[in-house]
N, C-alpha and C positions, 0 to 999 in steps of 0.2 A: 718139495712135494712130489717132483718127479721121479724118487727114489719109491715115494708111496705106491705112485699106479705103475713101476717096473716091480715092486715086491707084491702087489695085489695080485700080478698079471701071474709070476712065475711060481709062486705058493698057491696060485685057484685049486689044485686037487686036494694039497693037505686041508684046506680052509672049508671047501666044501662038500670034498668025497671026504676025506678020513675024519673032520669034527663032524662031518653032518648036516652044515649051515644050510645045503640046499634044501633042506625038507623045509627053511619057513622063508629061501630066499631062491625059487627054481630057476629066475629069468637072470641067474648073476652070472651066465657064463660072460656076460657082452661088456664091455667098458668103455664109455662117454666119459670124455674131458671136454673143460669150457679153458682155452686160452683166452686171456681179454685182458688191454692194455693198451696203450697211445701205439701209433704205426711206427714200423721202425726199432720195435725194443727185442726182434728175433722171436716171436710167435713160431712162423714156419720152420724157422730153423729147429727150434725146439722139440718141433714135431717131426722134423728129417732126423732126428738125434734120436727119439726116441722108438723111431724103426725102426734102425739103427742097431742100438742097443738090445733092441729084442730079437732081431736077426728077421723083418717082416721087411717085407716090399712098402711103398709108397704111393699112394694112389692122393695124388693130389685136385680137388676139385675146386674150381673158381665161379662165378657167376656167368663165364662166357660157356662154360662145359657142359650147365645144365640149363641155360636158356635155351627157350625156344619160342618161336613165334605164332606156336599148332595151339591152340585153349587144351589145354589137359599132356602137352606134352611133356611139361615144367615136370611134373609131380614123373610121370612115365621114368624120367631118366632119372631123377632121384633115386627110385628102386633099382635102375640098371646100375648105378653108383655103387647101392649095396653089395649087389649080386657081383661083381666083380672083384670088389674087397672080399667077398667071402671065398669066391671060387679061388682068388690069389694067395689067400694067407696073407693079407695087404693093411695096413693099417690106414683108415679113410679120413682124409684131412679136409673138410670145410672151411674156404676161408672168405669173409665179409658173411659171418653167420647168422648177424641178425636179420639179414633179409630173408632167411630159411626159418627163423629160430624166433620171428616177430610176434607181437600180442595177435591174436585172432581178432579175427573181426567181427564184434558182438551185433552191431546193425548192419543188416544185410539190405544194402538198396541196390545193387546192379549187378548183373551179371558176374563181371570178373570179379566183385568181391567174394565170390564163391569159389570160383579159382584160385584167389590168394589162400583163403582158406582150406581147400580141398589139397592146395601144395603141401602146408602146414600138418595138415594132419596124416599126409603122405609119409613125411619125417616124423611124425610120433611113430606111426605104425612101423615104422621100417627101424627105427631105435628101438622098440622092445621087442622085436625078433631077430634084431643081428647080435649075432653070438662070436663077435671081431671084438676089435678097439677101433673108435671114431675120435675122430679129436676136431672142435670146432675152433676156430680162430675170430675173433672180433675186437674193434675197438669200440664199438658202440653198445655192449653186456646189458646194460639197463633196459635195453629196449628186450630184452629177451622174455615171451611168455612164462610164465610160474610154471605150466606142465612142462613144457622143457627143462625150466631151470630145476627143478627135483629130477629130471629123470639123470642130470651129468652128473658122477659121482664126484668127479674133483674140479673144484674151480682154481684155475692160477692165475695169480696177477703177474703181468709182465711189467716197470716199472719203469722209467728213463734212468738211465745211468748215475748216478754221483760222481763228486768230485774223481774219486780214486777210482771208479769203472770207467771212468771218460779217459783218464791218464790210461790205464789200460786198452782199451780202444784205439786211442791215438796212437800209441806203442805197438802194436799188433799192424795195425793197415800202413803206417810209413817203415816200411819195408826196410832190408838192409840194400838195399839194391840203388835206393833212391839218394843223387850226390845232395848235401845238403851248402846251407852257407855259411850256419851257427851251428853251435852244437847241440845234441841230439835232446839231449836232458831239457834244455830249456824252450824248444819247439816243443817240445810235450809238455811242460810245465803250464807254460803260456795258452797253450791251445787248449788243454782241458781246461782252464779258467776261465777265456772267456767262449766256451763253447757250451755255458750251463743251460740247459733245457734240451740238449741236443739227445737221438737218437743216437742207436751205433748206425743207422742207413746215413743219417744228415752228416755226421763226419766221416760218412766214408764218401759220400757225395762233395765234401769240403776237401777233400784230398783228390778229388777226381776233379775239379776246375781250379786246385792250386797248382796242379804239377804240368797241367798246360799251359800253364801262364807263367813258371819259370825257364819253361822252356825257349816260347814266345819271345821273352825277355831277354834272352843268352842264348842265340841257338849254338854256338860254337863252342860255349862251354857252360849248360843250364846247369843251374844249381837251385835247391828252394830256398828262401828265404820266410823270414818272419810275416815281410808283405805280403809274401804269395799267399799263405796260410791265412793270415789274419782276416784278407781283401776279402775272401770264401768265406769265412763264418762270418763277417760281416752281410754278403749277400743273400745268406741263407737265414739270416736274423730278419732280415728287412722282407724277405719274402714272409716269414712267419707270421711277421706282423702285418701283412699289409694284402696277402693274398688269401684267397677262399676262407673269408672270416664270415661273411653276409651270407654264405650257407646255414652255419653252424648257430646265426643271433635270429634267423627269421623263419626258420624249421625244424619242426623236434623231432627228436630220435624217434618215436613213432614214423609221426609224417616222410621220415627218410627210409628209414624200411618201408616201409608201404609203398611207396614212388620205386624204391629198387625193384621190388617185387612185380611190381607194375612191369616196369621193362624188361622184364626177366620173361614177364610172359608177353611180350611185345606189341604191348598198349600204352601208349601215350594221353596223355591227356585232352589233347586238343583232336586225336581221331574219336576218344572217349565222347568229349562234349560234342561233337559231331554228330553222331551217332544216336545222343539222347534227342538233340535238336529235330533228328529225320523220324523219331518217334510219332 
């Protein structure tokens, strides 16, 4: 689908100066994309490629970029985001989008739910007058408002790797460089096997605390072994399952965007109920 919005992008005149399409479609110069998919499956990369490809700059934006702790500053730099991507020629990357991109808030009972929302509609307004490419990044999509999700023309799923992308992965990040102890074919064989549900971030993260531990092991003459390999995706399994799970079982993807949103504009909950209390 990334052929689609690099061929959308570079036929825009034939499509809608020479057929004509802009007389029933004016506001198509601008192009939104929705990346969304588990962490780790190359989102950003995705979007570093496809600026790439188009020959634009990269203006990448994170939640630390356009927070602020001012009420109404949040939404302020949102617009300075656009305006920079436009003056660059830059293609504007959003990533953890659903705290940008979240349901509105239908009941308004305090203050800064006004703000959350006031951010929200900062980001409609500023997507159907940038006349760039935007690309959002998230792994939490569901959470995303209906006026947003119509306004992104393409949605892509990013997806964990399979067996033969994992084998691939593993081939790619253990380097020729690296001395080994067994042969090359069967470290990859074994590691894409038992490394199913992984990211390409988690096994490159499985190779960054294998190869210190062969070293550790043999400083005078490290080699990796199967153990070294194996010990890593073992630890990185046992984290999966055991770590940051009681986020994900006792708050919904609403209530998580909303709480980001919250600290984005640098209100907590406990100054929040504070505050109500001194009412």
């Amino acid at each position: 689908m990334m052929d689609e919005v690099i061929g959308s992008l570079r036929y825009h005149k034939l499509i809608y100066t020479d057929w004509g399409f802009d007389q029933v479609d004016p506001s198509g110069r601008n192009m939104a994309i929705n990346l969304y998919g588990p962490p780790g499956t190359g989102k950003t990369l995705a979007a570093e490629a496809l600026a790439g490809s188009l020959g634009l700059g990269f203006i990448h934006i994170g939640i630390a970029e356009i927070e602020s702790k001012f009420v109404g500053e949040t939404a302020k730099n949102i617009s300075a985001a656009f305006e920079a991507a436009s003056l660059t020629g830059s293609l504007l990357f959003f990533d953890e989008a659903d705290t940008l991109l979240g349901t509105r808030l239908s009941s308004v009972t305090q203050g800064i739910d006004n703000e959350i929302n006031a951010m929200r509609s900062t980001m409609l307004i500023e997507l159907e007058r940038f006349e760039g490419l935007v690309a959002f990044a998230t792994n939490f999509a569901k959470n995303y408002d209906s006026a947003f999700v119509s306004r992104l023309r393409y949605h892509i799923e990013f997806q964990l790797p399979g067996l033969q992308e994992r084998q691939r992965l593993w081939s790619r990040m253990l380097v020729a460089g690296i001395p080994l102890a067994l042969e090359r074919e069967l470290i990859l064989q074994q590691a894409a096997e038992l490394s199913e549900g992984f990211s390409g971030r988690e096994i490159r993260t499985a190779l960054r605390t294998a190869l210190p531990r062969a070293i550790m092991e043999n400083p005078q003459d490290p080699r990796l072994n199967w153990a070294h390999v194996s010990a890593a995706i073992n630890d990185i399994s046992i984290a999966k399952n055991n770590i940051g799970r009681s986020i994900g079982h006792t708050t919904t993807a609403s209530a998580r965007s909303n709480k980001a949103a919250l600290a984005m504009l640098g209100i907590n909950n406990t100054v929040e109920a504070a505050h109500k209390q001194g009412e």
